[in-house]
C-alpha positions as CSV (number, residue, x, y, z in Angstrom):
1,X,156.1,-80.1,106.5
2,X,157.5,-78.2,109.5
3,X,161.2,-77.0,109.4
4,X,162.0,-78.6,112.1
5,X,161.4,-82.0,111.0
6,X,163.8,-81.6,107.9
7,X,166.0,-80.4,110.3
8,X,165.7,-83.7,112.2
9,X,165.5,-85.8,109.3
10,X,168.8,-84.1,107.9
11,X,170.8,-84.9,111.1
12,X,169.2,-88.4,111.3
13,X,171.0,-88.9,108.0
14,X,174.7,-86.8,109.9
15,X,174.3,-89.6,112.6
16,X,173.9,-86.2,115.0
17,X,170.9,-87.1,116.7
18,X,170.0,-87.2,120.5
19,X,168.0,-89.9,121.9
20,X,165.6,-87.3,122.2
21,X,165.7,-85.6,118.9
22,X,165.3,-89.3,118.0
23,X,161.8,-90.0,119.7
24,X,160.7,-86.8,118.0
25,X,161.8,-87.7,114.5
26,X,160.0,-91.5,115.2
27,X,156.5,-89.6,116.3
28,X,156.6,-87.1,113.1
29,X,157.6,-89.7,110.6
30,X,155.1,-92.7,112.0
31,X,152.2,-90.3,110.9
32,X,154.0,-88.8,108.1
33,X,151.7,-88.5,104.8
34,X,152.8,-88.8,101.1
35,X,152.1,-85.1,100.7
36,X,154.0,-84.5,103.7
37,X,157.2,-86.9,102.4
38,X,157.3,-85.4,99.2
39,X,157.7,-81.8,100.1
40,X,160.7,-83.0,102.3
41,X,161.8,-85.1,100.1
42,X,162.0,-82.1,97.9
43,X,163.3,-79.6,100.1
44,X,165.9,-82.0,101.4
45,X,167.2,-82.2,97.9
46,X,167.2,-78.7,97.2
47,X,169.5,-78.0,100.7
48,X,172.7,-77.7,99.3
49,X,174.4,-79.5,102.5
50,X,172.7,-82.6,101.0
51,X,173.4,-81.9,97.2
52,X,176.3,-83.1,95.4
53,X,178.5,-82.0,92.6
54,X,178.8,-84.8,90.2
55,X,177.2,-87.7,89.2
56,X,179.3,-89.9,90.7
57,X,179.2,-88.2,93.9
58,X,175.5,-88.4,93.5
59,X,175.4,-92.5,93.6
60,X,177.8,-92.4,95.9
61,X,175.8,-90.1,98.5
62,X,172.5,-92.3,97.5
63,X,174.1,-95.5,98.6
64,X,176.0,-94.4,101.7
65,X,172.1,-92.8,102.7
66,X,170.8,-96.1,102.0
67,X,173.6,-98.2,103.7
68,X,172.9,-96.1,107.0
69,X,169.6,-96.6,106.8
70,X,169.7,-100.6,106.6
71,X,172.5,-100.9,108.9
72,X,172.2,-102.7,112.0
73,X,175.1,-100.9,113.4
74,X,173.5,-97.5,114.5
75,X,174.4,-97.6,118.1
76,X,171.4,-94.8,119.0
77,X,168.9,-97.4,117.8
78,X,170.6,-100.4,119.6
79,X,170.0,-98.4,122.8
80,X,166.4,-98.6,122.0
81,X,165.3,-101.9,123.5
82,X,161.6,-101.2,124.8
83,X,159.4,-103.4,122.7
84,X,157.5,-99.9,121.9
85,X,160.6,-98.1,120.5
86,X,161.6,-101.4,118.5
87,X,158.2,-101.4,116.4
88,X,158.3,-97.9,116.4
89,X,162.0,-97.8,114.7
90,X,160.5,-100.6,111.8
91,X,157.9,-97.9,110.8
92,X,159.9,-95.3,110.9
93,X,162.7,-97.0,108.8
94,X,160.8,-98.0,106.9
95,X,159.4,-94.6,105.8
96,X,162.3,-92.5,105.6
97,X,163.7,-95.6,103.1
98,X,160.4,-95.0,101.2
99,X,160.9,-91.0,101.2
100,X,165.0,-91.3,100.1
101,X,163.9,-94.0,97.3
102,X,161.0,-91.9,96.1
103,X,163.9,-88.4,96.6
104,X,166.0,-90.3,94.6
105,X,163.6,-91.7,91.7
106,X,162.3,-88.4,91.5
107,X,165.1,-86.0,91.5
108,X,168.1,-88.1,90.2
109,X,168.8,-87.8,86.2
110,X,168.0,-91.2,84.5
111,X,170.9,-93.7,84.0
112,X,172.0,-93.8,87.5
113,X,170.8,-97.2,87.7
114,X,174.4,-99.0,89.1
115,X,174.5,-99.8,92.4
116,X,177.9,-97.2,93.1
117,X,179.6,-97.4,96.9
118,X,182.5,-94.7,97.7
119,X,184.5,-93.4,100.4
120,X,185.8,-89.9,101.1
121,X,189.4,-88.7,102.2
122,X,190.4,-91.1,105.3
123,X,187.6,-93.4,105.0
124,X,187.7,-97.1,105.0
125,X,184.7,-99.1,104.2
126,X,183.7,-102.7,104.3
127,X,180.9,-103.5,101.6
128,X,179.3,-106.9,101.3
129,X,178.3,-107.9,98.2
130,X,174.9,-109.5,97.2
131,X,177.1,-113.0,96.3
132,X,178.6,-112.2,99.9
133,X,181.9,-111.3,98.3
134,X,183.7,-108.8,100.9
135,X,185.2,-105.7,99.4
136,X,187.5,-102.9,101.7
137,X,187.7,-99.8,100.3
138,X,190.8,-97.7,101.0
139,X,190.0,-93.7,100.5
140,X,188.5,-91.9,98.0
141,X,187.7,-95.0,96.3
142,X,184.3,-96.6,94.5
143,X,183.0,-99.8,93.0
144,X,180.1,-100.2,90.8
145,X,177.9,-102.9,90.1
146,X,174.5,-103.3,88.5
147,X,171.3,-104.5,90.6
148,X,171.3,-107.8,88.9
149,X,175.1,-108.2,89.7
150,X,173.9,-112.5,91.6
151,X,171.5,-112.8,88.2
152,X,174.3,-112.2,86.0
153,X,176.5,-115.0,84.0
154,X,179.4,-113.2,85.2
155,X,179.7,-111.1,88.2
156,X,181.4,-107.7,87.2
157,X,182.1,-105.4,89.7
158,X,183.8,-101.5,88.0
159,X,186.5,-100.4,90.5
160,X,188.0,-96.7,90.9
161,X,190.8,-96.4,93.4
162,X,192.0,-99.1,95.3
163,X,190.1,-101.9,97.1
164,X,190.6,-105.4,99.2
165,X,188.7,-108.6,97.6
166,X,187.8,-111.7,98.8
167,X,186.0,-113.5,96.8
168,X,183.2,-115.7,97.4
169,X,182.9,-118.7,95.1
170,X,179.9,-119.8,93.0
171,X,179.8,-123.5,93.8
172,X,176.7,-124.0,92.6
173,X,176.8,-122.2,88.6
174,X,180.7,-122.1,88.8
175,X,180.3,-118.4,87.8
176,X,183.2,-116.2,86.9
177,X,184.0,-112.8,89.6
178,X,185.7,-109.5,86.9
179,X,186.5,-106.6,88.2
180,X,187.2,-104.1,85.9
181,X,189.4,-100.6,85.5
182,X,190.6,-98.5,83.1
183,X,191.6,-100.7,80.4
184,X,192.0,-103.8,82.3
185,X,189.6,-107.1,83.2
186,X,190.7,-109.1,86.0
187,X,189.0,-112.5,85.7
188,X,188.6,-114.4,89.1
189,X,187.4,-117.5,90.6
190,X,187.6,-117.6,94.3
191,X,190.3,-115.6,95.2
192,X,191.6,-112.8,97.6
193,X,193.5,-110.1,95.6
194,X,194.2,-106.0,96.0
195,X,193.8,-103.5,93.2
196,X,194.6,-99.9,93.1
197,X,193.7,-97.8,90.0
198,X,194.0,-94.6,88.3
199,X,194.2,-92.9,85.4
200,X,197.9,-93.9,84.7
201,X,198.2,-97.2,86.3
202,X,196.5,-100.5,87.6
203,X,198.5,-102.7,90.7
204,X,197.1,-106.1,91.0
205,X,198.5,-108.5,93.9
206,X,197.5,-111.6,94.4
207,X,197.3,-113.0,97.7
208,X,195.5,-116.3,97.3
209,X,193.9,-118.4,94.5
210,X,193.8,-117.6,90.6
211,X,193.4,-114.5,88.8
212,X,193.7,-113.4,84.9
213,X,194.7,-110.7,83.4
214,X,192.6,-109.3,79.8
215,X,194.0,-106.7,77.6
216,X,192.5,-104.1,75.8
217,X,194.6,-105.9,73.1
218,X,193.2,-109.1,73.7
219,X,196.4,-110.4,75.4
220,X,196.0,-112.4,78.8
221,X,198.0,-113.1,81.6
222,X,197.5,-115.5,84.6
223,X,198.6,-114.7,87.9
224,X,199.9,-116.8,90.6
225,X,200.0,-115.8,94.4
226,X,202.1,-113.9,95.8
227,X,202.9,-111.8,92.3
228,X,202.4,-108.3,92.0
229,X,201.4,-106.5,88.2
230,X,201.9,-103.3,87.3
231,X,199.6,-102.4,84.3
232,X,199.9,-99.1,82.1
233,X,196.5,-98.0,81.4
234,X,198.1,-95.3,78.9
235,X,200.4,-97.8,77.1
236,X,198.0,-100.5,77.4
237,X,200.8,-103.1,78.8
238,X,201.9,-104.5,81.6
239,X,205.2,-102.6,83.2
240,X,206.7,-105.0,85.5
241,X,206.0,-108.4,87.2
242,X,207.5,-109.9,90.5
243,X,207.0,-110.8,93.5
244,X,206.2,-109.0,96.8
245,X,205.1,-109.5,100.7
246,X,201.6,-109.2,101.4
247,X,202.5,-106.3,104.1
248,X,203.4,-104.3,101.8
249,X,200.1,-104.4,98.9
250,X,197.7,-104.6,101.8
251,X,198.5,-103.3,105.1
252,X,197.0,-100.1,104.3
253,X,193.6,-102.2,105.2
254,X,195.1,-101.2,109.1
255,X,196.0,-97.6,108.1
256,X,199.2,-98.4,107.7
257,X,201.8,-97.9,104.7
258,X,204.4,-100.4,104.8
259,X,207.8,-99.4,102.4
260,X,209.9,-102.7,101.3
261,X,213.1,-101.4,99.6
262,X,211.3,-98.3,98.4
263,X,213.6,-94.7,97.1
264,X,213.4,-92.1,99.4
265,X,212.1,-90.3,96.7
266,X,209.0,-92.0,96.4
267,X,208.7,-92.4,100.4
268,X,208.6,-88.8,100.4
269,X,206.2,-88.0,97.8
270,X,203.9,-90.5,99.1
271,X,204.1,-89.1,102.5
272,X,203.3,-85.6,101.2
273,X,200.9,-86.8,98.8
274,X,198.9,-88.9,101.7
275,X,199.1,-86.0,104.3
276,X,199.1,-82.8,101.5
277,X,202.4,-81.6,103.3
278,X,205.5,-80.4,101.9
279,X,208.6,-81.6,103.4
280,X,211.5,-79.9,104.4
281,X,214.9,-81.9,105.6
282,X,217.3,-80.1,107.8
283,X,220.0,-82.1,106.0
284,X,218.6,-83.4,102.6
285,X,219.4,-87.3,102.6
286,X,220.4,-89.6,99.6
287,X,216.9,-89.5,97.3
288,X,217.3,-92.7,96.6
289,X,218.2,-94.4,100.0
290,X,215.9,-97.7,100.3
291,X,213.5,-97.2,103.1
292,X,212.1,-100.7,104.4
293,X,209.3,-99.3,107.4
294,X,205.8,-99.0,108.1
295,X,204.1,-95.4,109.0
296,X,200.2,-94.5,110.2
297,X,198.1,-93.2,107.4
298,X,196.5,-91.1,110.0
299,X,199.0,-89.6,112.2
300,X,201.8,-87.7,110.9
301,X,203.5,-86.5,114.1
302,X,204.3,-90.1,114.3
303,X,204.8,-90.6,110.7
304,X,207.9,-87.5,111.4
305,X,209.1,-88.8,113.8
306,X,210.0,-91.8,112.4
307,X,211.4,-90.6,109.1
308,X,213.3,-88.5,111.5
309,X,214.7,-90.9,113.0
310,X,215.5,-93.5,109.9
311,X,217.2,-90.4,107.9
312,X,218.7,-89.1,111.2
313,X,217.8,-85.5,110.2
314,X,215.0,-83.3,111.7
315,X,212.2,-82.7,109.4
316,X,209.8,-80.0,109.0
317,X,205.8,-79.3,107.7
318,X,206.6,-76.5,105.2
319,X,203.0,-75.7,104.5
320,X,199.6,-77.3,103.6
321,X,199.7,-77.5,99.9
């Protein structure tokens, strides 16, 4: 296969085509034969633009491939409206999905069979579920769940990082929604709920309907709305219980971080920690000074200038750590 039309195909997938590096692609990959897909198939795998590191990374980069290509949101194809173009799009869709599945049934090692959605370093993501359950992922953040997740007496979604739920109730089988972390089932109904996990700790809030809580030990614990958990995945136990506002578990779904009664302490190392800044105060402040404010997860100009003017000190970017 020609250079040029890996070369098209790879910034099909980079959303960097023109319209006319777009009518190209559709006229090479309308008489595209299976010889000719499989040697791009292979050489697309061995660019290492396209290859990545883990095997996480690798279902992750699989599915985000396969959610671009079955999205009706690509605005370059919505601008194709000519009854030509349209039926030329469905064939051509349709065979770079058959070229990524066979790339990926090919060249990925066996037992990568859960369906595994991520999202990078400030990246959002709204996934619909096959149950039409809507997840939001905040950054650097997957879920997991297997192909037969609608099939299955219980619905189990696997969650890394933090993510938005709202789930979608099984009127008709009455069946059960988990998701699961490290060390921790949560058991749902039809509910909308936020959890954020790592290796240390799991923060559940509950927002609206009925959750509970499973143990590695076996103990349970049912939430009510409006309750926030704090879960130690090292001592296997639950740290606190209380409750909170909603602003403050979810509002990083519009990029921003809300602190209620929050150390200045923490506000700071969650600043540097979202930004990867150091921090340097003309006048160092009380450390633990409640902060109650909101600041943009994606501008930190702004984000200084408001701790400025709470602390009433000037602040300065040190370096990038």
């Amino acid at each position: 296969m020609k250079r040029e039309i890996q070369l098209l195909l790879q910034k099909y997938l980079e959303n960097r085509c023109t319209e006319e590096e777009l009518d190209q692609l559709f006229s090479y990959m309308a008489n595209l034969s299976p010889h000719e897909a499989e040697e791009t198939t292979r050489k697309l795998w061995n660019s290492t633009q396209f290859v990545p590191s883990s095997g996480s990374e690798l279902e992750i980069f699989k599915q985000n491939i396969l959610h671009k290509i079955q999205s009706n949101d690509n605005e370059n194809f919505r601008s194709k409206k000519q009854k030509s173009h349209i039926t030329l799009f469905i064939t051509t869709a349709a065979c770079i999905a058959v070229i990524i599945t066979f790339f990926f049934l090919v060249y990925l090692p066996k037992g990568t069979n859960p369906i595994t959605i991520g999202t990078l370093a400030s990246e959002h993501k709204e996934i619909k579920l096959p149950d039409n359950t809507i997840v939001t992922l905040n950054e650097n953040s997957q879920i997991s769940y297997s192909p037969g997740f609608s099939s299955q007496d219980i619905r189990t979604v696997e969650l890394k990082g933090e993510a938005y739920f709202n789930v979608t109730k099984d009127k008709k089988n009455n069946k059960h929604f988990q998701v699961k972390t490290q060390g921790l089932t949560i058991d749902v109904l039809g509910t909308i709920f936020n959890v954020k996990s790592d290796e240390k700790m799991t923060r559940i809030f509950l927002e609206e309907g009925s959750i509970r809580l499973k143990m590695e030990n076996n103990s349970q614990l049912l939430m009510q709305p409006g309750e926030v958990v704090t879960y130690s995945n090292e001592e296997n136990k639950i740290l606190s219980s209380e409750e909170t506002k909603p602003l403050v578990e979810t509002s990083w779904k519009d990029n921003i971080i809300f602190f209620d009664k929050l150390p200045l302490r923490e506000v700071i190392s969650e600043v540097e920690k979202m930004y990867d800044v150091n921090l340097v105060f003309e006048q160092l402040p009380k450390l633990e000074k409640k902060i109650n404010a909101g600041i943009p997860k994606n501008d930190l100009e702004t984000t200084i200038k408001s701790l400025e003017k709470i602390l009433g000190t000037n602040i300065k970017i040190k370096d990038m750590k």
